[in-house]
N, C-alpha and C positions, 0 to 999 in steps of 0.2 A: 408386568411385574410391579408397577409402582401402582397397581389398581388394588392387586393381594396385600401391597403392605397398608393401603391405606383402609381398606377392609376388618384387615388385622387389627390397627389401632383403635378402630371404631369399635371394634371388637373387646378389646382390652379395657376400654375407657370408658364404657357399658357398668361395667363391674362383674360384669359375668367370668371372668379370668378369674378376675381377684374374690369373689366367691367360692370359685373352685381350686382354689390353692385351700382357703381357709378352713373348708372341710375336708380336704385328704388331709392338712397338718394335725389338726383338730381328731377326724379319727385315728392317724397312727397313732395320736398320745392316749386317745382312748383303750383302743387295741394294749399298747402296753403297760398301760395303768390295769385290765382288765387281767391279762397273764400274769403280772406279779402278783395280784388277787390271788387267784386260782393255785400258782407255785405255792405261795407261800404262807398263804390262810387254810386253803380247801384242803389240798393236799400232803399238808403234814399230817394232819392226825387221822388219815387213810393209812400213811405209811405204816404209824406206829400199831395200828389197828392192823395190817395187813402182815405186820412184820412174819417173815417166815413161811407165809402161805404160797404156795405154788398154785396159780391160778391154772396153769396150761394141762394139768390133769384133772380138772374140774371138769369134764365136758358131759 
């Protein structure tokens, strides 16, 4: 047991841990910078453009 923790740490202390936190935080904030884009630039003036059309009998 005291061989996995000490594995672990070498592990941690690498940087390779703390590399891979920095890019999942780094992409979620991406990800949601990217969706509020999309909501709320792309997609409005689809809306207003769209306004009233039934897309589901277009086929």
């Amino acid at each position: 047991m005291k061989n996995l923790f000490k594995e672990f740490k070498n592990f941690a202390v690498k940087g390779n841990m703390i590399d891979m936190a920095i890019g999942i935080v780094i992409g979620t904030a991406f990800n949601n910078v990217v969706n509020a884009l999309v909501k709320k630039i792309v997609m409005t003036p689809l809306y207003v453009l769209t306004d009233g059309v039934n897309l589901a009998n277009k086929k």
